[in-house]
N, C-alpha and C positions, 0 to 999 in steps of 0.2 A: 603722192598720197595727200589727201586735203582731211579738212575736218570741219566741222558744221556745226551751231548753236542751234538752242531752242529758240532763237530770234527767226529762225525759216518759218511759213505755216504752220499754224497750233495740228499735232495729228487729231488722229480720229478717235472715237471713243476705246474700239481696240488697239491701237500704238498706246493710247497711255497706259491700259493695264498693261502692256507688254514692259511697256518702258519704264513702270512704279515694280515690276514682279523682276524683270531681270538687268537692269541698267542700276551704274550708282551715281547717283548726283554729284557732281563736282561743278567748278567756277574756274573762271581765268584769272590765276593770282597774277602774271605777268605774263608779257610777250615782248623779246626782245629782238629787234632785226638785225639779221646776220646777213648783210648785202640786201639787193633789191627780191631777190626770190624767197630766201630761207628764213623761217623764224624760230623762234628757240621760246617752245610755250612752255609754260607751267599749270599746270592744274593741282586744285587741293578741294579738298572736301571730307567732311568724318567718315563719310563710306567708302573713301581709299585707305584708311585706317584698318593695318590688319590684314589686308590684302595679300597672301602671300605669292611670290615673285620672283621668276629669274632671266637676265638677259636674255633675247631673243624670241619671249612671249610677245605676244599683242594683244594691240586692244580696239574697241570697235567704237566710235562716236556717234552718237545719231543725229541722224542730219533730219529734222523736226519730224521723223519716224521711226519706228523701230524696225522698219522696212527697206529703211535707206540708213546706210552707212560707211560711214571710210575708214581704215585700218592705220593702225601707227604700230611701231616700235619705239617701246616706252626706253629711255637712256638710262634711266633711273627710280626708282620705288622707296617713299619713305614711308614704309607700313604706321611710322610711330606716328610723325607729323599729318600723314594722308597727302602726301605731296608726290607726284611724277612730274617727269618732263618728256616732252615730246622734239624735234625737228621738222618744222613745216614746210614742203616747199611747194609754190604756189607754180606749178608747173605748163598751165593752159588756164583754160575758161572754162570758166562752173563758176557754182557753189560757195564747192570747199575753197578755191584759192581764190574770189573773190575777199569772200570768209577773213582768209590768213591777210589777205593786204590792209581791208577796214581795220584788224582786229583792238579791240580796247578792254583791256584788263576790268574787271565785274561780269561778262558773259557769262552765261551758264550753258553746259552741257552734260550731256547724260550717255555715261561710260560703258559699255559692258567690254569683263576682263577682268585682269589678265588672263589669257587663255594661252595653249601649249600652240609653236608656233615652227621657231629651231631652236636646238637646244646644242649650245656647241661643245657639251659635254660629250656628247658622243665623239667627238671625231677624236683621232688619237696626234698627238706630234704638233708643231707649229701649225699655225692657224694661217687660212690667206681669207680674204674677206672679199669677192668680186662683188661688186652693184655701182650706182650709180648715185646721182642727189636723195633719191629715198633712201638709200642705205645707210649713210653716214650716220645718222641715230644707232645704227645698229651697232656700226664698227665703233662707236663712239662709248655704248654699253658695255660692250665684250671686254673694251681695255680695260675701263674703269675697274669693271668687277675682278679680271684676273692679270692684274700688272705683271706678275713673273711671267706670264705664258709669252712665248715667240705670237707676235700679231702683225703682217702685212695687210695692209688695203689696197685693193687696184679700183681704180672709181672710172670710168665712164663721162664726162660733163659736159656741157651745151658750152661752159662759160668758167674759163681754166681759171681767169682771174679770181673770179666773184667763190668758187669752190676751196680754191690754195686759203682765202682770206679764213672760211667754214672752218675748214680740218683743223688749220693753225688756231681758232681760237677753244677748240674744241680738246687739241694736244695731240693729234693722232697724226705722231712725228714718223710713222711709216707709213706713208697715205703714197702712190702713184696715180696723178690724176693722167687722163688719157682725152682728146678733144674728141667728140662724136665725130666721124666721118661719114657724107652720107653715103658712102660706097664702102660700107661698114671695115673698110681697111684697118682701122685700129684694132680692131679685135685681132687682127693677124698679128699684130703687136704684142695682143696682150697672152694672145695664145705661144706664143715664145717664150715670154716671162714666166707663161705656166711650167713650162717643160724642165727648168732649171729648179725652181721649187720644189717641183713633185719629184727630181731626184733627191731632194733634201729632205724627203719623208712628208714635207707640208698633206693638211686635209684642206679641203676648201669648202668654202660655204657661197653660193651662188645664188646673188638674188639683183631684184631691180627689174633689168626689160626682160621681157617673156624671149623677146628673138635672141638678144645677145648669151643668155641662160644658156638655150638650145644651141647654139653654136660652142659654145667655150666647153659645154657639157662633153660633145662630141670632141674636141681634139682632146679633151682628159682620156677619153675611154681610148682617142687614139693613141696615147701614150700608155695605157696598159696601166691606168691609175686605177686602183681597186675602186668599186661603188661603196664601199662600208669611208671608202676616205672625203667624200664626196655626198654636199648638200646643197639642195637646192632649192630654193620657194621665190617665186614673180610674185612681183607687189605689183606690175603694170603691163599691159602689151595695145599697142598701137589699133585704136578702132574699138577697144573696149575698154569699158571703166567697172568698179567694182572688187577690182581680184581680190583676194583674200590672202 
């Protein structure tokens, strides 16, 4: 998931009413690098002020349209200050992860959000978190907000190193990173490690690659894991961009 300033082409007469009627101004208070990929932005602005918020919502930046935009999960929300944070990771070529690698703190963009996204309140019992580099904002959220609750991570990564350094600075001391295979074998991994969870009552929350989603989806229902225990949303899949 990438994100975009109003430094892209000025839009058009109607992006800007769109983007003055339903986006709320913010700036880039910082951005801190977390390895070569990841960055650890902050946005503030008086119209994050207020904002009400809870882990697992997102939000939508516009990439110099109201037409074009890339999706985050906010880690955090200071309605008082008008302050979030995001996880960036610059994942290919575009835009947006050009975007994240120049980035310098004064930027400005134009936020629409929070909006309803997952909400892990529904699931019932320990929590397991699957996704990949996008996700880790998410799982990074869920602790913060509910430290008593059981919280497993099983992550996915291109770059075991550059990830372990992520989680660890992040605190998300039950993180299992897994290396991509390109003969998607690790998933058979990770579908193992499901099967002992979901005897332990765990729900799970599935997001990140659209393919790997669909697969891990499938061996849960093969083990007769109820659908009300089991959530799912793709923030990405292979040959498109946009997902929501």
């Amino acid at each position: 998931m990438t994100i975009s300033t109003r430094t892209e082409a000025p839009p058009g007469r109607l992006g800007r009413t769109l983007i003055r009627l339903m986006m709320r101004p913010a700036w880039i208070a910082s951005c801190v690098p977390l390895g070569a990929r990841f960055r650890l932005v902050t946005l503030e602005g008086a119209a994050l002020k207020g904002a009400p918020w809870t882990p697992g919502q997102k939000i939508q930046v516009a990439m110099g349209s109201a037409f074009l935009a890339r999706t985050y999960t906010p880690m955090d929300w200071d309605a008082g200050q008008g302050r979030t944070r995001i996880l960036g990771y610059a994942h290919g070529e575009g835009p947006g992860s050009d975007w994240l690698r120049s980035l310098a703190p004064g930027a400005q963009c134009d936020v629409f959000g929070p909006r309803a996204s997952l909400n892990a309140a529904h699931l019932a019992g320990p929590l397991v978190v699957f996704g990949d580099e996008t996700s880790i904002g998410l799982a990074a959220a869920l602790a913060a907000h509910d430290p008593a609750r059981s919280l497993a991570c099983i992550f996915e990564v291109s770059d075991l190193k550059e990830a372990e350094a992520v989680v660890e600075r992040l605190g998300l001391s039950r993180a299992a990173l897994f290396r991509k295979a390109a003969d998607e074998t690790h998933l058979d991994t990770i579908g193992e490690a499901f099967s002992s969870l979901a005897g332990a009552g765990a729900s799970f929350m599935l997001t990140g690659r659209a393919a790997a989603i669909q697969k891990l989806r499938h061996e849960l229902k093969r083990r007769a894991v109820a659908p009300r225990r089991i959530l799912a949303k793709a923030y990405w899949a292979q040959g498109k961009t946009g997902l929501d």
